[in-house]
N, CA, C and O atoms as CSV, one atom per row, in Angstrom:
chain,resi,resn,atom,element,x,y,z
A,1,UNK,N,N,68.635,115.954,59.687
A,1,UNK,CA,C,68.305,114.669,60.277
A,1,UNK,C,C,69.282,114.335,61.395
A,1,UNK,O,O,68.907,113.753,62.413
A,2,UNK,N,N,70.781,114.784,61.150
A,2,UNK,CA,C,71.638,114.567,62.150
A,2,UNK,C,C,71.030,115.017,63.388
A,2,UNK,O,O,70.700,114.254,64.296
A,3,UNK,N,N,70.893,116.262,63.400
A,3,UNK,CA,C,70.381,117.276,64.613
A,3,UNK,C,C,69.261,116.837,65.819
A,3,UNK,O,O,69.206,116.903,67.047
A,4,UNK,N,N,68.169,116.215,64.400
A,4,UNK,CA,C,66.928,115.372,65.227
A,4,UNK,C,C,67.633,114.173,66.051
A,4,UNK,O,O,67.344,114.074,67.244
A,5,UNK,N,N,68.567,113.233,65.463
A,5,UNK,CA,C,69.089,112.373,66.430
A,5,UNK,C,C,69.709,112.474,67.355
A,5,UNK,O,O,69.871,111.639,68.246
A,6,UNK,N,N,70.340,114.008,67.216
A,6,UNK,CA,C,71.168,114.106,68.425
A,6,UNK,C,C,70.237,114.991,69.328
A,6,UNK,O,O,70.618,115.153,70.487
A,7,UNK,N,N,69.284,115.471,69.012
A,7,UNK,CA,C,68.022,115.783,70.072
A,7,UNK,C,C,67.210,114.959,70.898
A,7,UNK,O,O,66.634,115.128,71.973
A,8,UNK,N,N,67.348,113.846,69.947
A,8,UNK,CA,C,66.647,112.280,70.599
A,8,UNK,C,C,67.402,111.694,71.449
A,8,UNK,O,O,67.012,110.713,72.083
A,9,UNK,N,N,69.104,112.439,71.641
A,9,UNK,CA,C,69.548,111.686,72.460
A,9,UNK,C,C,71.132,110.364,72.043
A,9,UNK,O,O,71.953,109.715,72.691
A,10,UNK,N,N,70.853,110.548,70.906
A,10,UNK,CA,C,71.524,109.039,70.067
A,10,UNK,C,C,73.312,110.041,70.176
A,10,UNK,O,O,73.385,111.268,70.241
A,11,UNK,N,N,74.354,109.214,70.167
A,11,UNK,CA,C,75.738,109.891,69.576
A,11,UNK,C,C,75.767,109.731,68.035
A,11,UNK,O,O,75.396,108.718,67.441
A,12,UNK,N,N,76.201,110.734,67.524
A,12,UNK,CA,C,76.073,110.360,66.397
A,12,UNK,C,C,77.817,111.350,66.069
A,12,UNK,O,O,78.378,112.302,66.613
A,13,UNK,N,N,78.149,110.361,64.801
A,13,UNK,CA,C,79.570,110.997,64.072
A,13,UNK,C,C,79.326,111.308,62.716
A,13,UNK,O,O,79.033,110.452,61.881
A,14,UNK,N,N,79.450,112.610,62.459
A,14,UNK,CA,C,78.752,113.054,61.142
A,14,UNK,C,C,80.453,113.485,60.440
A,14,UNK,O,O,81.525,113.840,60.930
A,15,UNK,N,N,79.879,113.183,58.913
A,15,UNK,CA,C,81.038,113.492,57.954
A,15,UNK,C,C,80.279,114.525,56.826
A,15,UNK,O,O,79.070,114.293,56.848
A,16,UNK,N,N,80.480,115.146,56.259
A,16,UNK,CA,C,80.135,115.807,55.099
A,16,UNK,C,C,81.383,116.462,54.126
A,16,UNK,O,O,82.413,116.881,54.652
A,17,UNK,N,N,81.185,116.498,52.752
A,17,UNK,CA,C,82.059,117.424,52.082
A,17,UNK,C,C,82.174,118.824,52.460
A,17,UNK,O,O,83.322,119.259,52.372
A,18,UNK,N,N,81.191,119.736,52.901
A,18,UNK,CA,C,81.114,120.786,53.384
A,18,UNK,C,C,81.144,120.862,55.205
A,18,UNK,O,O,80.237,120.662,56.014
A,19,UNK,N,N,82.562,121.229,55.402
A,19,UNK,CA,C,82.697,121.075,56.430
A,19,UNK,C,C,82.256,122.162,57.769
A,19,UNK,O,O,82.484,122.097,58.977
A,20,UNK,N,N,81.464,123.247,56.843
A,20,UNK,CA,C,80.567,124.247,57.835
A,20,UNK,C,C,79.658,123.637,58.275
A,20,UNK,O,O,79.010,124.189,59.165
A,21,UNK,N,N,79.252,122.245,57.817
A,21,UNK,CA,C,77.448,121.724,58.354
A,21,UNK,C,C,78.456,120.499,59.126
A,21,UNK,O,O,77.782,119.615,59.655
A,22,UNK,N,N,79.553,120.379,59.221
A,22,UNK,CA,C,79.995,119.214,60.560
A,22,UNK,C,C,79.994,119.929,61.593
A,22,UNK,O,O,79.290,119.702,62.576
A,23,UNK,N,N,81.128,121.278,61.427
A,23,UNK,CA,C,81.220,122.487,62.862
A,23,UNK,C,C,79.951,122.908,63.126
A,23,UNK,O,O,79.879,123.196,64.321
A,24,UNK,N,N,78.672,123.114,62.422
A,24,UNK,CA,C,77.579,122.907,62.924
A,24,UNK,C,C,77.138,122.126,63.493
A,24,UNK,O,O,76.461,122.425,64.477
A,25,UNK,N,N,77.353,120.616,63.080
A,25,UNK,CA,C,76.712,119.561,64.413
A,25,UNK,C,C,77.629,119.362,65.393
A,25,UNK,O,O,77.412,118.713,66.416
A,26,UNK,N,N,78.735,119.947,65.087
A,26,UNK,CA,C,79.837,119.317,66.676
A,26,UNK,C,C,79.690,120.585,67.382
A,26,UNK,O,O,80.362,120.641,68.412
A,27,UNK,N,N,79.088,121.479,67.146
A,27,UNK,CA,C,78.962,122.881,68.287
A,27,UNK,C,C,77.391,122.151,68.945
A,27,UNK,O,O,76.961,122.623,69.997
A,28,UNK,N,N,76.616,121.014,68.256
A,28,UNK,CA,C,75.613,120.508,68.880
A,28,UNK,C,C,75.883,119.415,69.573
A,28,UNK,O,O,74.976,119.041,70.315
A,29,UNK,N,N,77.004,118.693,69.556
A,29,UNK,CA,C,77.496,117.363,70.399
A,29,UNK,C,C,78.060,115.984,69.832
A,29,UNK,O,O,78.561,115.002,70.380
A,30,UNK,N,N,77.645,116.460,67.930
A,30,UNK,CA,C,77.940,115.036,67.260
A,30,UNK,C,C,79.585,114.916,67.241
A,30,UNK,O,O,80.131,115.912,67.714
A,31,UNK,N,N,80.153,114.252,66.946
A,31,UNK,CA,C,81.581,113.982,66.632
A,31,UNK,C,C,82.025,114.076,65.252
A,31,UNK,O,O,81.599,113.373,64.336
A,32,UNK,N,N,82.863,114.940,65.161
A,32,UNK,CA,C,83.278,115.323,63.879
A,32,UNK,C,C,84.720,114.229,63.216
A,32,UNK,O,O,85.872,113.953,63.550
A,33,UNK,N,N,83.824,113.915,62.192
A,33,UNK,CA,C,84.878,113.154,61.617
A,33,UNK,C,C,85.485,113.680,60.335
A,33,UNK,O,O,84.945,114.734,59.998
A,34,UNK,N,N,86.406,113.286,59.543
A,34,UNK,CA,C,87.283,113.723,58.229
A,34,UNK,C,C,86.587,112.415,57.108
A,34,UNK,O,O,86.544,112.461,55.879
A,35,UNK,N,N,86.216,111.580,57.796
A,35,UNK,CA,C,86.102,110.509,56.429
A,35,UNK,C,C,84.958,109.599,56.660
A,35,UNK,O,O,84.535,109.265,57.767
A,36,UNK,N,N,84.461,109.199,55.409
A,36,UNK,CA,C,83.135,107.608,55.822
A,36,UNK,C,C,83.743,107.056,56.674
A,36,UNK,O,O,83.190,106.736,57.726
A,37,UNK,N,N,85.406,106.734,56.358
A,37,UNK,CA,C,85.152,105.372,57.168
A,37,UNK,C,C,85.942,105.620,58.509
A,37,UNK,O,O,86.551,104.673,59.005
A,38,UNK,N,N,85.958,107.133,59.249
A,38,UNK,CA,C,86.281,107.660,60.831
A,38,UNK,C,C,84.796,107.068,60.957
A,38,UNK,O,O,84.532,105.991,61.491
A,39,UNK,N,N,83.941,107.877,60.425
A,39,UNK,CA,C,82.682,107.739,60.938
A,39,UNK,C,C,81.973,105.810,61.093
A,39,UNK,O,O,81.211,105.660,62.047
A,40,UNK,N,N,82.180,104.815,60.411
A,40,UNK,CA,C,82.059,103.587,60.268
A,40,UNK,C,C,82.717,103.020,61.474
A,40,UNK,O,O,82.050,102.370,62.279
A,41,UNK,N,N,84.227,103.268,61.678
A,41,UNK,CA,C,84.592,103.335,62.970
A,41,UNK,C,C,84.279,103.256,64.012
A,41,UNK,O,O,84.708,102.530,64.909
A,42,UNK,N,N,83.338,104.147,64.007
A,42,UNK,CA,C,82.887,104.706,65.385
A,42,UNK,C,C,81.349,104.349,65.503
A,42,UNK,O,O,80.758,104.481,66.574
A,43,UNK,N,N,80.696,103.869,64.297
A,43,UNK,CA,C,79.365,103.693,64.533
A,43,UNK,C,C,78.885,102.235,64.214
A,43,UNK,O,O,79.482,101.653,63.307
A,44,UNK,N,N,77.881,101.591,64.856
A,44,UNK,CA,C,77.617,100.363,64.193
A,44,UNK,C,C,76.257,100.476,63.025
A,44,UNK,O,O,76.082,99.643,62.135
A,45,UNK,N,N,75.510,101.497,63.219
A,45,UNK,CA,C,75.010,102.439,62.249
A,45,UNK,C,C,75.177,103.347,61.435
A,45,UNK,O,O,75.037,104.437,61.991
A,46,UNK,N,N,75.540,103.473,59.797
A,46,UNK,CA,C,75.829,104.002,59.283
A,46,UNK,C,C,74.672,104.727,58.570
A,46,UNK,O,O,73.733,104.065,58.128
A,47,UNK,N,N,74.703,105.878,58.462
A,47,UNK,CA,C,73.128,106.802,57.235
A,47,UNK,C,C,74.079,107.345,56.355
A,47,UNK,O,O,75.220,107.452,56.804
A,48,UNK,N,N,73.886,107.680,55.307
A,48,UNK,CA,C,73.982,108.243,54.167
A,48,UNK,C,C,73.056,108.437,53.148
A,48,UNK,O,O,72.358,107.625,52.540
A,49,UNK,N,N,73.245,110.574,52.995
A,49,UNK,CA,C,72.237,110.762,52.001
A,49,UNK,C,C,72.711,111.528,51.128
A,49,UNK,O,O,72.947,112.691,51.458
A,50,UNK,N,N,72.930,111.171,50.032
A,50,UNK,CA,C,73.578,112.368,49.283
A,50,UNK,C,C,72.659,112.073,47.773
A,50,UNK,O,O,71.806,111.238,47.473
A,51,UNK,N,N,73.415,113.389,46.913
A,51,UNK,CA,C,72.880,113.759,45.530
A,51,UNK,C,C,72.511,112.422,44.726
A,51,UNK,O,O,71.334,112.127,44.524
A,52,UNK,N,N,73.444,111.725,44.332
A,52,UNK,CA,C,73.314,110.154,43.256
A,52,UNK,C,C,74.056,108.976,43.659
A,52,UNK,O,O,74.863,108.724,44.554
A,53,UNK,N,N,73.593,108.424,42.834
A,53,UNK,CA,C,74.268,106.921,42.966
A,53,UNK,C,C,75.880,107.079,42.820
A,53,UNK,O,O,76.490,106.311,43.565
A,54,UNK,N,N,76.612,107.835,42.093
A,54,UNK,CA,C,78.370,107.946,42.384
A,54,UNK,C,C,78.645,108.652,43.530
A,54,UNK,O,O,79.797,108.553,43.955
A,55,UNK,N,N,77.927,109.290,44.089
A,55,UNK,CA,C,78.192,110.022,45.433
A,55,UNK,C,C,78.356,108.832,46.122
A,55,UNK,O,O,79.533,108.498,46.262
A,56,UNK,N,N,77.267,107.876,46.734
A,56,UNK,CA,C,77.239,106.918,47.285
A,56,UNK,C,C,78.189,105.709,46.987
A,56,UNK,O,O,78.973,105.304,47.845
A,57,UNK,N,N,78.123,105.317,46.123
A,57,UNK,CA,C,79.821,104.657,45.481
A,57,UNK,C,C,81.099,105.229,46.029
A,57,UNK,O,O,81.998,104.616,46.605
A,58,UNK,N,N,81.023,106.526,45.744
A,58,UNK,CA,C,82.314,106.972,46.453
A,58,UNK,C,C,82.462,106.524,47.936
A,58,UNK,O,O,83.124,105.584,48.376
A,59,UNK,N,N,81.580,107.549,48.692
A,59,UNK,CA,C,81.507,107.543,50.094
A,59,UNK,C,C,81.279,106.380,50.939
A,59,UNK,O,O,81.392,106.438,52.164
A,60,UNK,N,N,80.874,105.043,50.137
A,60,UNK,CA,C,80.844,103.784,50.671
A,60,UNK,C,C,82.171,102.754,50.242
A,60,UNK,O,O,82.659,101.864,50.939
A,61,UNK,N,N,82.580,103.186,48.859
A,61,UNK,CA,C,83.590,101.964,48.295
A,61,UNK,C,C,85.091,102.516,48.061
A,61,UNK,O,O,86.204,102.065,47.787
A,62,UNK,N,N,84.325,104.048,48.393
A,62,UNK,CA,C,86.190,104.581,47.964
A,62,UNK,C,C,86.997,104.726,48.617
A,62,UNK,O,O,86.970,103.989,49.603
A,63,UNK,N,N,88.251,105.761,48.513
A,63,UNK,CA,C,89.254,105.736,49.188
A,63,UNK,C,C,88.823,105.924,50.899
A,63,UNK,O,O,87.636,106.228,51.017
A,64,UNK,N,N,89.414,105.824,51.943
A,64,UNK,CA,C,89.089,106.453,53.239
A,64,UNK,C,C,87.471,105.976,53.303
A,64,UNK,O,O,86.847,106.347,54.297
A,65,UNK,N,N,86.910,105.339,52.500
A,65,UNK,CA,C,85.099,104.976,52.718
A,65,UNK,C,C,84.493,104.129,53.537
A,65,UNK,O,O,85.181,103.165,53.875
A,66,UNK,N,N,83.353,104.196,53.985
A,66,UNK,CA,C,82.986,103.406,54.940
A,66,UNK,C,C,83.708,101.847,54.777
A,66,UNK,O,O,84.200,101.161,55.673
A,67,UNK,N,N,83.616,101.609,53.636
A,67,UNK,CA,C,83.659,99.873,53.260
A,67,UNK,C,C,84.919,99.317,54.249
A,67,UNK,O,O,84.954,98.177,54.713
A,68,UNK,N,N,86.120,100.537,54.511
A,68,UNK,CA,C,87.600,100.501,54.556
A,68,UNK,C,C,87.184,100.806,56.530
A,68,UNK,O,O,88.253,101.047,57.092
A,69,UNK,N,N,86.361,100.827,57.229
A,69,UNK,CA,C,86.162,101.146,58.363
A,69,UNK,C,C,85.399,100.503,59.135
A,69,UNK,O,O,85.632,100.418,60.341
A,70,UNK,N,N,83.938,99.721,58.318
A,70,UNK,CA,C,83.127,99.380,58.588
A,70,UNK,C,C,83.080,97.818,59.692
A,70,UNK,O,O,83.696,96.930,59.102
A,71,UNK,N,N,82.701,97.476,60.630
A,71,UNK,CA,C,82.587,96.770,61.337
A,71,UNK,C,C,81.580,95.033,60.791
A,71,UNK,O,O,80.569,95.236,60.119
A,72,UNK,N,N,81.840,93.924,61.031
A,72,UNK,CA,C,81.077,92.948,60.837
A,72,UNK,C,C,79.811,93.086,61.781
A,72,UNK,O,O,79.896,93.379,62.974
A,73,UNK,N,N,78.656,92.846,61.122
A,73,UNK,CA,C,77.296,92.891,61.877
A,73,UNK,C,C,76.695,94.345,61.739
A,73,UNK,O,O,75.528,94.529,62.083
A,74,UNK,N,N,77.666,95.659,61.113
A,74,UNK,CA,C,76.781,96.556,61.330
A,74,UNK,C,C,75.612,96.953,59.996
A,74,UNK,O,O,75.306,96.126,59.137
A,75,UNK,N,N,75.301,97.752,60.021
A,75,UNK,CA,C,73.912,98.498,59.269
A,75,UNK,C,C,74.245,99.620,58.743
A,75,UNK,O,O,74.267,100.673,59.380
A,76,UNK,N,N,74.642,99.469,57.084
A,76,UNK,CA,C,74.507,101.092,56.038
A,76,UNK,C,C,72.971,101.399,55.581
A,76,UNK,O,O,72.369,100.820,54.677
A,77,UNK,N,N,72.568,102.256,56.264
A,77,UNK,CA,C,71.294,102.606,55.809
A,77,UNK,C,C,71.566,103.876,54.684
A,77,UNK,O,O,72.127,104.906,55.058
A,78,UNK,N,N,71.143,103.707,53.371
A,78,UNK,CA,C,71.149,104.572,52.386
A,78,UNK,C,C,70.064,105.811,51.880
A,78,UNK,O,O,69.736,105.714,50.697
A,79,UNK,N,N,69.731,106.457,52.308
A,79,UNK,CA,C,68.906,107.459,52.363
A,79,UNK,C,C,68.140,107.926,51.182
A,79,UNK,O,O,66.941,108.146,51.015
A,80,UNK,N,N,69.865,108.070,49.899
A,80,UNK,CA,C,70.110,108.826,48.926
A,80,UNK,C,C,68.347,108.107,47.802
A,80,UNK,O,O,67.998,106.932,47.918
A,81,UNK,N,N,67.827,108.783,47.180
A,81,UNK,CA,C,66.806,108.391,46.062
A,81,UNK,C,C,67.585,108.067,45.105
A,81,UNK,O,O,68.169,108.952,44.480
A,82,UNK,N,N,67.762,106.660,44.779
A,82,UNK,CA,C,68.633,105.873,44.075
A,82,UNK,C,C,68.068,104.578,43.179
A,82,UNK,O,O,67.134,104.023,43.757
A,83,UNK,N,N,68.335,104.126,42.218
A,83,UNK,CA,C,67.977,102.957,41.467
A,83,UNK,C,C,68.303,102.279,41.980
A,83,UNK,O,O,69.307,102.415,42.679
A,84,UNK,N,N,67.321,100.717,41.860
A,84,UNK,CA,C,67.582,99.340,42.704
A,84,UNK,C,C,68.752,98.686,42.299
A,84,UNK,O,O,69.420,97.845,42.900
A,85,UNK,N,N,68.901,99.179,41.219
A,85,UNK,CA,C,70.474,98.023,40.685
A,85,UNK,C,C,71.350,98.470,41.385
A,85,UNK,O,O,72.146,97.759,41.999
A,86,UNK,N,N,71.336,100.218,41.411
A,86,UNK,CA,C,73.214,100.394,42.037
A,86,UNK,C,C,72.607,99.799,43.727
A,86,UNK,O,O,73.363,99.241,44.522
A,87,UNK,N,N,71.350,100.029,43.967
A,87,UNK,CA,C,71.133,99.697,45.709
A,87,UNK,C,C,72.098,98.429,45.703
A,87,UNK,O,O,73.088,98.378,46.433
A,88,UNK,N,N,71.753,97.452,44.864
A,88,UNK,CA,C,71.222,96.217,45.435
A,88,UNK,C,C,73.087,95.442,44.839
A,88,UNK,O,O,73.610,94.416,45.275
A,89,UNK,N,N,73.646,96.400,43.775
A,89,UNK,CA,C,75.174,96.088,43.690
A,89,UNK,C,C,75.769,96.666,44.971
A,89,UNK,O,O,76.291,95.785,45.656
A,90,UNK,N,N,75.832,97.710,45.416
A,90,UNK,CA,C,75.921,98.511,46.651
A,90,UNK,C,C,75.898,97.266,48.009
A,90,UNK,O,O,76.830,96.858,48.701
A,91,UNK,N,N,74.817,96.999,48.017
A,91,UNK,CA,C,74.293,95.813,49.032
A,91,UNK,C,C,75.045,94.749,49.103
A,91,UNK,O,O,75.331,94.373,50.240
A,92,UNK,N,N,75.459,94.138,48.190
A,92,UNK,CA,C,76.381,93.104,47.806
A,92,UNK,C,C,77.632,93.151,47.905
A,92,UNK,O,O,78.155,92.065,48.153
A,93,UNK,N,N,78.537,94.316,47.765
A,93,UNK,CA,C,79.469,94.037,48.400
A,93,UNK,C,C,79.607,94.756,49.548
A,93,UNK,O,O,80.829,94.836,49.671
A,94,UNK,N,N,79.147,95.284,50.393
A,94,UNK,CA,C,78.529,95.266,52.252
A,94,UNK,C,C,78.827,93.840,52.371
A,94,UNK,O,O,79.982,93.474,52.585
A,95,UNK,N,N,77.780,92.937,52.236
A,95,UNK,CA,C,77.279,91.934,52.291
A,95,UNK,C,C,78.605,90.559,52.752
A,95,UNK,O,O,78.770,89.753,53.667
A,96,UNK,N,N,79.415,91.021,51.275
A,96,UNK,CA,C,80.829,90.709,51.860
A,96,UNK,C,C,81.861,90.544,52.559
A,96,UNK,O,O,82.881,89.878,52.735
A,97,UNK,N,N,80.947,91.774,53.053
A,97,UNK,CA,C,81.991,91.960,54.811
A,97,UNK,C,C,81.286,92.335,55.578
A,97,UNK,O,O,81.699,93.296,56.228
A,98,UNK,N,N,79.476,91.644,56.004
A,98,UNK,CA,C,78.743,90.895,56.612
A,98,UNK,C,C,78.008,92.595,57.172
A,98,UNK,O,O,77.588,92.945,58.275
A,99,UNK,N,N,78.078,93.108,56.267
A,99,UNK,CA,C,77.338,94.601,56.847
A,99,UNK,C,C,75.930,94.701,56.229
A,99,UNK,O,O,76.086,95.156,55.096
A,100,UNK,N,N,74.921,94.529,56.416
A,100,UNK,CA,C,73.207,94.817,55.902
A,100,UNK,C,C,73.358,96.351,55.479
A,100,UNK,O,O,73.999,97.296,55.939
A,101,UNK,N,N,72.537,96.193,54.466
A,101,UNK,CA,C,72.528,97.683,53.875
A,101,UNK,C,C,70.825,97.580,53.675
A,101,UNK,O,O,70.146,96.632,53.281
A,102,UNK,N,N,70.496,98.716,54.036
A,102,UNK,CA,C,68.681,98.893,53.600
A,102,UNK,C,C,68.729,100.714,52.648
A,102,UNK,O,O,69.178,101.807,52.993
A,103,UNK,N,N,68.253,100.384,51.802
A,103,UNK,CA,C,68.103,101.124,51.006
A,103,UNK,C,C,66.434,101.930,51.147
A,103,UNK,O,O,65.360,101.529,50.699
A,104,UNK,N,N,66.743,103.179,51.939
A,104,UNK,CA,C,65.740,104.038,52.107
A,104,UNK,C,C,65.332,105.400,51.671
A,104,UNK,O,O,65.370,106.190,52.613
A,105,UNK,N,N,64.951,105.930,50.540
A,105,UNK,CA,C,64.711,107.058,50.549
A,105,UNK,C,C,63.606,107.348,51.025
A,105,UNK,O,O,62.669,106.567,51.188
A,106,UNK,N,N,63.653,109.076,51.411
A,106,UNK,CA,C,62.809,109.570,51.946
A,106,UNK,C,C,61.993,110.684,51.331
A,106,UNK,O,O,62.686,110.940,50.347
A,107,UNK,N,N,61.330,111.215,51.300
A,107,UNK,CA,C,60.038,112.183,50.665
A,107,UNK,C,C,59.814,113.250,52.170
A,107,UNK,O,O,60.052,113.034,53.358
A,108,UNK,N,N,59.399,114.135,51.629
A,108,UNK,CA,C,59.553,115.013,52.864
A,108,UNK,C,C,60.285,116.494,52.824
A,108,UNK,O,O,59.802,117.485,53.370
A,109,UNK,N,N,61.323,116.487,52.211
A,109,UNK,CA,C,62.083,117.672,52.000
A,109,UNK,C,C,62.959,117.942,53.275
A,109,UNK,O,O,63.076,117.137,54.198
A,110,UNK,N,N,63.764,119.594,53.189
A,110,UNK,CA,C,64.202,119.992,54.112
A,110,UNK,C,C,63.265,120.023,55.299
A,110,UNK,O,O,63.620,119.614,56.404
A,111,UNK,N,N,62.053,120.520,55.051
A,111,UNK,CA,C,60.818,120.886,55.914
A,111,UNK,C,C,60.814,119.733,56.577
A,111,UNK,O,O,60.838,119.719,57.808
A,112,UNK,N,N,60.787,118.761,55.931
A,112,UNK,CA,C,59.778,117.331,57.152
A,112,UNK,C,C,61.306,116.944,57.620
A,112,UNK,O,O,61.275,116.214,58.611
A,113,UNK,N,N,62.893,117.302,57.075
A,113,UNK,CA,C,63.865,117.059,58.195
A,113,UNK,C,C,63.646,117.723,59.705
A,113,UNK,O,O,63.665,117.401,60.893
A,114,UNK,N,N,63.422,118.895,58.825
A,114,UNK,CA,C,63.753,119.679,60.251
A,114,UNK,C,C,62.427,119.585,61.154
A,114,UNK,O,O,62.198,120.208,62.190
A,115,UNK,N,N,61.700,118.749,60.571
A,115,UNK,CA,C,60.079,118.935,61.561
A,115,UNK,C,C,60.030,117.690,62.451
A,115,UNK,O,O,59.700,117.508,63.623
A,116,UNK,N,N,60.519,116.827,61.378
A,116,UNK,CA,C,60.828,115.627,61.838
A,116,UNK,C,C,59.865,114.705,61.399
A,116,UNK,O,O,59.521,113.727,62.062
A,117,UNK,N,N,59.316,115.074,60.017
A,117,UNK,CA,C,58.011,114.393,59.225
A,117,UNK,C,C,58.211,113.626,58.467
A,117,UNK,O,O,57.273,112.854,58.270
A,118,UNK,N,N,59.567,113.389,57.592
A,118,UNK,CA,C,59.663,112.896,56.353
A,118,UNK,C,C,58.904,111.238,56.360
A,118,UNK,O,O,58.771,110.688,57.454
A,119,UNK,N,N,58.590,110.753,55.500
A,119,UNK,CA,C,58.544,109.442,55.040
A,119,UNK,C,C,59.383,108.830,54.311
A,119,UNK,O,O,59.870,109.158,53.229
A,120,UNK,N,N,59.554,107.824,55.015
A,120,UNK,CA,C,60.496,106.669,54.748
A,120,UNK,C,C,60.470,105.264,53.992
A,120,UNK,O,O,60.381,104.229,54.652
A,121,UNK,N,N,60.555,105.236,52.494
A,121,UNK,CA,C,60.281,104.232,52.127
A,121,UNK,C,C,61.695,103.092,52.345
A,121,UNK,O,O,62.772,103.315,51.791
A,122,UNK,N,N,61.432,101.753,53.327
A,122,UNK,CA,C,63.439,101.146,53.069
A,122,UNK,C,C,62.806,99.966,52.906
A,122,UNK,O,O,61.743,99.527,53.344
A,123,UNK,N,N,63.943,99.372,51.945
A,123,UNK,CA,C,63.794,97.873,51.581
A,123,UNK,C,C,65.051,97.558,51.818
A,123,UNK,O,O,66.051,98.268,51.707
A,124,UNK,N,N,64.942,96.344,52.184
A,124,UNK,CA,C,66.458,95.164,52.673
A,124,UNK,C,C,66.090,93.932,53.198
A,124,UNK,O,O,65.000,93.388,53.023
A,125,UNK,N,N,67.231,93.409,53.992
A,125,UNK,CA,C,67.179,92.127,54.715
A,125,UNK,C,C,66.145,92.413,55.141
A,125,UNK,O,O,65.597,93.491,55.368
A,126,UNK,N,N,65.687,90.743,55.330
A,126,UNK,CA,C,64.375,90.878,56.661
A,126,UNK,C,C,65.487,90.606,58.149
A,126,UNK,O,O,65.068,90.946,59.256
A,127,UNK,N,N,66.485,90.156,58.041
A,127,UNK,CA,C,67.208,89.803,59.625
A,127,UNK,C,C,68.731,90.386,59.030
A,127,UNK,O,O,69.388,90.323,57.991
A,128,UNK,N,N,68.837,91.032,60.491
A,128,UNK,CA,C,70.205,91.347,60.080
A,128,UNK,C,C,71.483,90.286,60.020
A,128,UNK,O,O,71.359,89.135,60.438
A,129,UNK,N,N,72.767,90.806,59.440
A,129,UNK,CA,C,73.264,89.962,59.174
A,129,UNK,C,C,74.934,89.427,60.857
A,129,UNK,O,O,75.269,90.396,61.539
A,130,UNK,N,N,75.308,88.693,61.037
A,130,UNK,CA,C,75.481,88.419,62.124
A,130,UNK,C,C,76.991,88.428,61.744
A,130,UNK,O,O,77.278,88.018,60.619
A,131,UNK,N,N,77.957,88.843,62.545
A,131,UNK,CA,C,79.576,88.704,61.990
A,131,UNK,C,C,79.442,87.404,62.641
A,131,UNK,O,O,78.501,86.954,63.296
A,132,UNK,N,N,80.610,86.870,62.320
A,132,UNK,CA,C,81.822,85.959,63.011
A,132,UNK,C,C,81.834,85.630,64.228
A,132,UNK,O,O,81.780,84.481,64.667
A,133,UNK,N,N,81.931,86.971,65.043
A,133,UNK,CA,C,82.065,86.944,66.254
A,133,UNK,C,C,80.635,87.460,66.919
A,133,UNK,O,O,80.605,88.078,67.983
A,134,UNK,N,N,79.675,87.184,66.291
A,134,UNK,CA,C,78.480,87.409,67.447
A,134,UNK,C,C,77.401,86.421,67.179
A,134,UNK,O,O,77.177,85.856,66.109
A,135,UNK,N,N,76.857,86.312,68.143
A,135,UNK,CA,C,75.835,84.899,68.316
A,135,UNK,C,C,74.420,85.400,67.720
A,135,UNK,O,O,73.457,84.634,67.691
């Protein structure tokens, strides 16, 4: 999915545990980061898709995690196929520090990544949420 965005054009800063599929997208143009929250940093859009709901806990609330990087006003979009409770605890404390989270999994497989087919089911805010400092 990284790949398709950076074919579309978008910058994108990718993190992964396996750091052969980052030197793969930064030999394509993305920016290689060490942590969620380099990547939060640098983006006002955040994606994340991983295995379960503690993956996502980690990589959003833990050490070096987005939560610790993340900007007021931006967007964690959650990818991962996950239960509404951890979504919607997940969501809540974002929420805290004025970041919208939409909780989207997708159907599709590797195939409809790389085709660029998958379907997208996301639920969240209907309006995003506005920091402090923006009108």
């Amino acid at each position: 999915m990284a790949a398709r965005l950076l074919e579309a054009g978008y910058t994108v800063a990718v993190h992964n545990r396996s750091r052969g599929a980052v030197h793969e997208l930064a030999t394509r143009g993305a920016m290689a980061c060490t942590s969620g929250q380099e990547v939060a940093t640098r983006s006002e859009v955040i994606i994340t898709m991983l295995p379960d709901a503690p993956d996502v806990e980690l990589v959003l609330l833990g050490p070096n995690g987005v939560l610790e990087g993340v900007a007021p006003g931006s967007v964690v979009i959650d990818m991962t196929t996950n239960n509404p409770e951890d979504s919607a605890r997940l969501a809540a404390r974002l929420h805290d520090k004025h970041v919208a989270m939409l909780d989207a999994p997708v159907s599709g497989g590797d195939v409809g990544a790389r085709n660029g087919t998958l379907s997208i089911m996301v639920g969240g805010p209907k309006r995003r949420l506005r920091s402090a400092n923006r009108s």
